[in-house]
N, C-alpha and C positions, 0 to 999 in steps of 0.2 A: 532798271539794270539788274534786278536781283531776280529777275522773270526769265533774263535771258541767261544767267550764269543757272538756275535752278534748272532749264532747259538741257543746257551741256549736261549737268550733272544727268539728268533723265538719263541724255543720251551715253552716256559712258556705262550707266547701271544697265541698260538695254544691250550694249555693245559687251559687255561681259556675261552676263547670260546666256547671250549666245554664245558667244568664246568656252562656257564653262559646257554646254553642249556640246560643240564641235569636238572639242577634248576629248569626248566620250568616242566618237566617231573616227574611226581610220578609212582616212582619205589620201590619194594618192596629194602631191603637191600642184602636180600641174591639172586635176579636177577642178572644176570650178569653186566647188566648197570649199578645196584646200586652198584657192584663192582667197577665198573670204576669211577663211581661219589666220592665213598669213595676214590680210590687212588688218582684224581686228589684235593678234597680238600685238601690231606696230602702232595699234592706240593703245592698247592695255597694261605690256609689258613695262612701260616707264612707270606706271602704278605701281605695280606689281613687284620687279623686281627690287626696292629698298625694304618692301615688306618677306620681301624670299629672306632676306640677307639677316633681319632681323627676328623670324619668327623660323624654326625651322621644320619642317614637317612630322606629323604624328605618327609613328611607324604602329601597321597593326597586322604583326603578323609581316607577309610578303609586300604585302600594300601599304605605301606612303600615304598620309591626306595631306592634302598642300592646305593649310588652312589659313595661305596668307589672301587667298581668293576668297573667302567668307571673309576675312576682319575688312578687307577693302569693300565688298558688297555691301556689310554693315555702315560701316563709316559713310559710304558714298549716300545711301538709305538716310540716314542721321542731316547729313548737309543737304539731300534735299529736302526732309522735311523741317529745316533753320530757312534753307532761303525761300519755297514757298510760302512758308508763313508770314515770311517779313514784310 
């Protein structure tokens, strides 16, 4: 059981990586990529957003850092290596 919940976790750490790339990239919506960037927020953002609500971004200068995307990439990091070990 803990192989296959260790797995999810993989996959959500994978699925925001990329998301944390796409971010970087301006894509129209109806592009294909901008497909994938929509499906990967509608897995990410329910992470995501209780971490927005609670950590608020680091202003530097003109540029925001969202740093609740690192605390969740840590944590998600952290749970997978509790459940693959188990």
């Amino acid at each position: 059981m803990t192989g296959i919940l260790a797995n999810v976790v993989l996959v959500l750490i994978f699925a925001l990586i990329v998301r944390i790339i796409l971010d970087w990239v301006q894509v129209p919506s109806g592009h294909p990529v901008g497909r994938l960037r929509t499906t990967l927020a509608s897995f990410t953002d329910p992470l995501l957003m209780p971490l927005r609500r609670l950590i608020p971004p680091i202003r530097m200068g003109a540029v925001a850092l969202d740093v609740s995307v690192i605390v969740l990439l840590v944590a998600l990091n952290i749970l997978y290596g509790v459940l693959s070990s188990a």
